[in-house]
C-alpha positions in Angstrom: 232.0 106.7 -35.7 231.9 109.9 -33.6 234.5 111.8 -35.4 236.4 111.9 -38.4 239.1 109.2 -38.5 241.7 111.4 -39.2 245.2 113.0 -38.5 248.8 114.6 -39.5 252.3 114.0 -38.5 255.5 115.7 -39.5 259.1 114.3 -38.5 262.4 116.4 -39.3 265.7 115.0 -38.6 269.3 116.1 -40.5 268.5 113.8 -43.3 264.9 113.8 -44.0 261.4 116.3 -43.4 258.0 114.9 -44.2 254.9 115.8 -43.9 251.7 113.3 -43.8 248.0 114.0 -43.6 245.7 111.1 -43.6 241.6 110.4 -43.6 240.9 106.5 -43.4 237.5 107.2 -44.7 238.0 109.4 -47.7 237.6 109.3 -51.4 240.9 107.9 -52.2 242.9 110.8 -53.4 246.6 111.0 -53.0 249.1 113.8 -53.6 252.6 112.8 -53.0 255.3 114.4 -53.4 258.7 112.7 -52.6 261.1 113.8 -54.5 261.5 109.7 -55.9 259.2 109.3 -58.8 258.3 105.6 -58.5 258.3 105.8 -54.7 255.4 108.6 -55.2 253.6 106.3 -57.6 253.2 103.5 -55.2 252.5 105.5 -52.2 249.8 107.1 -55.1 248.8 103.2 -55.1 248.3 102.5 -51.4 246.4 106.1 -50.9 244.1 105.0 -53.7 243.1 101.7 -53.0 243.1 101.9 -49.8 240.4 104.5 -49.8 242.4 107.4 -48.0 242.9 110.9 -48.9 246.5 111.0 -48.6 249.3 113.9 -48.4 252.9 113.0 -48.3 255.4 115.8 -49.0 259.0 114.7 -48.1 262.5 116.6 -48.6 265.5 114.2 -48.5 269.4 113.7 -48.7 268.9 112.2 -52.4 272.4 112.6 -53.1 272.9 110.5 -50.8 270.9 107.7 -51.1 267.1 106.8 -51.5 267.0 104.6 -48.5 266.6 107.9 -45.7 263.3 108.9 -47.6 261.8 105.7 -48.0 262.2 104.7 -44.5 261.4 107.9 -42.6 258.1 108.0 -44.8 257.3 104.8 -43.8 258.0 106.0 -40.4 255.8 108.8 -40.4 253.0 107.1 -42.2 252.7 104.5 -39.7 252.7 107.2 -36.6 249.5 108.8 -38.6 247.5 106.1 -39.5 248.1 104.5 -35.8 246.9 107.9 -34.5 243.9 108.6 -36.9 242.2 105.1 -35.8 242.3 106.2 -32.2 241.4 102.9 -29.6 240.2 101.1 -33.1 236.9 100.8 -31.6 234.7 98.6 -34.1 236.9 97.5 -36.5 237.7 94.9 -38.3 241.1 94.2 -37.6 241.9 91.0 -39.5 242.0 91.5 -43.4 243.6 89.0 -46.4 243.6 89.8 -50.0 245.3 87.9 -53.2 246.3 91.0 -55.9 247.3 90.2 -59.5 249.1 92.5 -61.8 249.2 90.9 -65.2 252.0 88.1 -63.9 252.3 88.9 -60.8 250.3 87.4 -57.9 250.9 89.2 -54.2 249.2 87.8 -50.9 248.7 89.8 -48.0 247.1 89.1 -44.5 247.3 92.0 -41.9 246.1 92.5 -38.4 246.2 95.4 -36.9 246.9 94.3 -33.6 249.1 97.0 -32.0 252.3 94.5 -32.2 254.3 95.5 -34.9 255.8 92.1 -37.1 256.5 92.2 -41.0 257.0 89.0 -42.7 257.7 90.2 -46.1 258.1 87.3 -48.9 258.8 89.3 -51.8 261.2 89.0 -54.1 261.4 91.9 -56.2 264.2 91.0 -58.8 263.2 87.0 -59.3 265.6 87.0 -62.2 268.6 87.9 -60.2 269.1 90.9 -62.0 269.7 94.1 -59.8 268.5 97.6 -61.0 266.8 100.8 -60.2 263.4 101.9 -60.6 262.7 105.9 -61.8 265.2 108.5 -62.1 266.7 109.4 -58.7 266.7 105.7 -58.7 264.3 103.5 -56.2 266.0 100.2 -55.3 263.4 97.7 -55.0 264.9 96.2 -52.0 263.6 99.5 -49.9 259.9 98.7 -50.4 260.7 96.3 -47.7 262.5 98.5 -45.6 259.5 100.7 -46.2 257.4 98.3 -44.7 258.8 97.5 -42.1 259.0 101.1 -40.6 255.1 101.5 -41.0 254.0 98.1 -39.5 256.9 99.3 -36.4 255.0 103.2 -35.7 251.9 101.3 -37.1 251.5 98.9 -34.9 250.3 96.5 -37.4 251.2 92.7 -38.4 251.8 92.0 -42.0 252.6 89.1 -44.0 252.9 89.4 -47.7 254.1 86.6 -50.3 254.9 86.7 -53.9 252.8 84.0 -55.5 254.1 84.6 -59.3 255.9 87.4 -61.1 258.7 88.4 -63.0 258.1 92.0 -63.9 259.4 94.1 -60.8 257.3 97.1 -61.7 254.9 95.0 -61.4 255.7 93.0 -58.2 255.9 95.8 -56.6 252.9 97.7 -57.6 250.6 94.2 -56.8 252.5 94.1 -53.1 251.2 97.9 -52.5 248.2 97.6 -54.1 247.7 94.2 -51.9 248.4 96.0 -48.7 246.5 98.6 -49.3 243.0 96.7 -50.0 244.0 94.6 -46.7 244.1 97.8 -45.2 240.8 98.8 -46.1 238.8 95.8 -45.3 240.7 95.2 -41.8 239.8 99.1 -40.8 236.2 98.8 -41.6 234.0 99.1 -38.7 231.0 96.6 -38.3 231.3 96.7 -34.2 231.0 99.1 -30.9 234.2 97.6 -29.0 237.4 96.8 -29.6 238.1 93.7 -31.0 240.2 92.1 -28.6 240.0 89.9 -25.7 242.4 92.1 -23.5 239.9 95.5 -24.2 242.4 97.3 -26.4 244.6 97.0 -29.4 
């Protein structure tokens, strides 16, 4: 590596502002600051284990609804890390990881191929049972929605399946956690070119 994979994005529309600073290669340290409590500890999750020093600062119509937040970080998010691996030059690309947490079992498989697909088979109320998470209230149903806005400005594919659980804290904590070690292998360089038959990703 040459330089510092690294890089910052901002977005402001009449609903939401955020701010995002990312380094692929740093120490893990996240600050996040969303304004929804168990939205910043996941995102605190995927900074961490993915290795990344991570900032996320986002202002939002709350009042409203979670769901503008959650999206247009995921948004964001995706626009940054696509920019701060530049051509992808020597990566990995391909990474798949099994998480646990206590009960719950998440797979994920990623690559990040520059064609944006989320297959997302997770379940995050198994027992039927429809509630919110933190106080304003995170509806589980949005970590999909969160998804699938990073994987579109990402330009990355990724599948993840619910094995086992029953806990959704926990279901949904293994499914970022999951992601986020994907995410680290599948950056990792071990080459000089891009790993692709057609010269770029």
């Amino acid at each position: 590596m040459t330089s510092p994979r690294a890089a910052a994005r901002s977005r402001a529309t009449r609903e939401t502002s955020v701010e995002v600073d990312l380094a692929v290669d740093g120490e893990g340290s996240a600050q996040v600051a969303t304004g929804i409590p168990f939205f910043d500890h996941m995102l605190a999750q995927l900074g961490r284990h993915a290795g990344w020093d991570l900032r996320v600062e986002a202002s939002g119509d709350l009042e409203v609804d979670t769901h503008h937040t959650v999206e247009d970080v995921g948004i964001v998010l995706g626009e940054t890390l696509s920019e701060a691996l530049g051509d992808k030059a020597g990566i990995r690309r391909f990474a798949s990881v099994a998480v646990p947490l206590d009960e719950a079992l998440v797979e994920v498989s990623l690559d990040l191929s520059g064609r944006p697909y989320l297959v997302y088979d997770v379940d995050p109320n198994p027992g039927g049972e429809a509630f919110l998470l933190g106080e304003p209230g995170f509806d589980p149903q949005l970590a999909e929605e969160f998804w699938r806005a990073f994987v579109t400005t990402g330009g990355l594919t990724l599948h993840s399946r619910l094995r086992s659980g029953r806990n959704t804290h926990h279901i949904l904590e293994a499914s970022f956690k999951a992601t986020a070690r994907a995410l680290r292998d599948a950056v990792g360089v071990e080459g000089g070119g891009v790993p692709s038959t057609k010269g770029v990703l």
